[in-house]
C-alpha positions as CSV (number, residue, x, y, z in Angstrom):
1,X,-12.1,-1.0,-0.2
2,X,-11.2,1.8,-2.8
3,X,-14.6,3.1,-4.8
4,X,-13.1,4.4,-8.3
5,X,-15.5,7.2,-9.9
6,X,-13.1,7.6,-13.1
7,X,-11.8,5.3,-15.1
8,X,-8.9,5.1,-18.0
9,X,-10.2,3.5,-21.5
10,X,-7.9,1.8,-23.3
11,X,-9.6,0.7,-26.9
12,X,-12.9,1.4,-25.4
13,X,-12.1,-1.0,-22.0
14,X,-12.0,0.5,-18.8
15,X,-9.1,-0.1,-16.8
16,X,-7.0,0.9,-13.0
17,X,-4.2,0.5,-11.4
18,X,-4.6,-2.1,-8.6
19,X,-1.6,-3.4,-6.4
20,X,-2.0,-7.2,-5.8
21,X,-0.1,-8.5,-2.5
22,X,1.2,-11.4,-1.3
23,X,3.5,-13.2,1.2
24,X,6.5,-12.3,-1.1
25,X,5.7,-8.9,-2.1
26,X,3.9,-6.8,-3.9
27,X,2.8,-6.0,-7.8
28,X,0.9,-2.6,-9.2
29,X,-0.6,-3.8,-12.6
30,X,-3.0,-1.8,-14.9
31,X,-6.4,-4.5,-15.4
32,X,-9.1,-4.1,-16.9
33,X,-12.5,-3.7,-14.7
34,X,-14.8,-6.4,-15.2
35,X,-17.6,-5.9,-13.1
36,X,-19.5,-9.3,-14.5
37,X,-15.9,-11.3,-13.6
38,X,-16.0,-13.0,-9.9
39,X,-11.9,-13.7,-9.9
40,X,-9.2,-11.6,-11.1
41,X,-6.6,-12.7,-13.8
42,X,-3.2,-12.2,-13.1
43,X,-0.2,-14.2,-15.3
44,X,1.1,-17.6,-13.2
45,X,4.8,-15.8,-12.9
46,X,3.4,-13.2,-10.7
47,X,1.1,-15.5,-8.3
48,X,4.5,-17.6,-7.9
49,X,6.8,-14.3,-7.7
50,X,4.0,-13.2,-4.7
51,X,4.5,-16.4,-3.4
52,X,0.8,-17.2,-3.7
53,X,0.2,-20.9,-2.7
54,X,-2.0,-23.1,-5.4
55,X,-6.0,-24.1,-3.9
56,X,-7.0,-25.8,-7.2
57,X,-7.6,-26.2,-11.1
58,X,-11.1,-24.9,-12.4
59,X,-12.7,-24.4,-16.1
60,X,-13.3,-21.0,-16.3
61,X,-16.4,-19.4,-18.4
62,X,-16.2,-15.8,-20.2
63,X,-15.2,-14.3,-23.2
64,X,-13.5,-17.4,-24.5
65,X,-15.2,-19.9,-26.9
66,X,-14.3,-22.7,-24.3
67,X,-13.7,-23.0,-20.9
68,X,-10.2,-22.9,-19.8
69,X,-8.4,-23.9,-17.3
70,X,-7.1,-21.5,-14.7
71,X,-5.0,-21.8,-11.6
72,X,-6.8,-20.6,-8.1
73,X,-4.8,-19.6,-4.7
74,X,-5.7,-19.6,-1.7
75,X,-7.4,-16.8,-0.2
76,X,-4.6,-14.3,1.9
77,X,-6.2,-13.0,5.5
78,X,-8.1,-9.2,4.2
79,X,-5.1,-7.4,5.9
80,X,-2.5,-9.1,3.1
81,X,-4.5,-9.0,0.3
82,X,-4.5,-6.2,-2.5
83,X,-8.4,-7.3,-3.1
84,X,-10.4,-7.4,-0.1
85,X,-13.8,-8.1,-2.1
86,X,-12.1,-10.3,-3.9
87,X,-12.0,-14.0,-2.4
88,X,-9.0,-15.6,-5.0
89,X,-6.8,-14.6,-7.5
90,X,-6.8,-17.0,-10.1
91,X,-4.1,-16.3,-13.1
92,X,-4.1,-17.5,-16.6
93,X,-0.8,-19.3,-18.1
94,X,0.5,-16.6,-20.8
């Protein structure tokens, strides 16, 4: 696991670059770091690009006045994973 020390702000956010990997390939994306958030966001097209294969549909709680419903994958083995803290990848729908 990478420890980052500086981050980029963008309108006061932090953010990095991560690369996210999956059987299909691989994406580098700028996200902001959430260290409250326990899955990563990433939009449905790139989950299905990486060929990420669907687990299940949960309400997720945050920022948003509601819950909403987000798409979870299954968990890649740690050596194909961009994450390796992170258990799933669960995008929103853009």
């Amino acid at each position: 696991m990478t420890v980052l020390t500086v981050f980029n702000y963008i309108n006061g956010t932090p953010v990095a670059k991560f690369t996210i990997r999956g059987p299909e390939g691989e994406k580098e994306v700028t996200a902001t770091v959430d260290s409250g958030a326990s899955k990563s966001l990433i939009p449905t097209s790139m989950a299905t690009d990486l060929g990420l294969k669907l687990k299940e549909v949960v309400d997720a709680i945050g920022v948003c006045p509601a819950p909403v419903k987000v798409n979870v994958y299954k968990k890649l083995p740690k050596k194909a994973t961009g994450f390796s803290h992170v258990d799933e990848l669960g995008p929103n729908t853009y």
